[in-house]
C-alpha positions in Angstrom: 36.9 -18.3 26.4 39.7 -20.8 25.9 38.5 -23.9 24.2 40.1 -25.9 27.1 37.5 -24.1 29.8 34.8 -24.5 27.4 34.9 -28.3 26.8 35.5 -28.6 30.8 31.6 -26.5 31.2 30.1 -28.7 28.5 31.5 -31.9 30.4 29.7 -30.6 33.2 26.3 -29.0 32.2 25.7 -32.5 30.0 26.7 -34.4 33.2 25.5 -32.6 35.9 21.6 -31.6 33.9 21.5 -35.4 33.5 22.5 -36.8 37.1 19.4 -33.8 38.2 17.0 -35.6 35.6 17.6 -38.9 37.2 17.2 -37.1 40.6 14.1 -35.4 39.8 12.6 -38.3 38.6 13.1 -40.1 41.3 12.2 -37.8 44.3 8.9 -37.0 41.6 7.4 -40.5 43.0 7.2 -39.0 46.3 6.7 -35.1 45.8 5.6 -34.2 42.0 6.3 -30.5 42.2 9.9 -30.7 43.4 10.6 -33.8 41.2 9.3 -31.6 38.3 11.5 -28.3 38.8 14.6 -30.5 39.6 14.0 -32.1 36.5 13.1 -29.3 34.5 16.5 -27.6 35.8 18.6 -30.7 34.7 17.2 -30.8 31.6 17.6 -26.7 30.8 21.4 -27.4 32.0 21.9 -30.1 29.7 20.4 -28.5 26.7 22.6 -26.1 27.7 25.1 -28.3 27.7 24.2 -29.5 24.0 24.8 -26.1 23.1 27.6 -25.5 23.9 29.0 -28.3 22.1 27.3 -26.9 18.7 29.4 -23.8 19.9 32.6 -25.4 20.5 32.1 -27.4 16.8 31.6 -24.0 15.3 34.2 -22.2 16.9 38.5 -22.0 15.2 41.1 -23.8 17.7 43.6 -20.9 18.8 46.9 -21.8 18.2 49.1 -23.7 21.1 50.6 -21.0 23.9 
């Protein structure tokens, strides 16, 4: 994977899990259940996310096409 795609996922998953946290958290005060596995998704996703960027640090730059 080109390092250019995989910076654009990680921007993403970290992004996107944490906007669902927020989102689970709030529709939680009304309906627990949902709020939980909208929240628990969002945080898998960024901890995804988090990996990725130990990935990316870990991984040689190609050279410029």
């Amino acid at each position: 994977m080109r390092p250019a795609t995989l910076d654009k996922l990680i921007w993403i998953l970290v992004y996107g899990g944490l906007l669902a946290v927020g989102l689970g958290v709030s529709v939680g005060r009304t309906d627990a259940a949902l709020g939980w596995m909208i929240a628990g998704a969002g945080g898998i996703a960024g901890a995804a996310g988090a990996l990725l960027v130990v990935v990316r640090s870990r991984a040689k730059d190609e050279a410029p096409r």
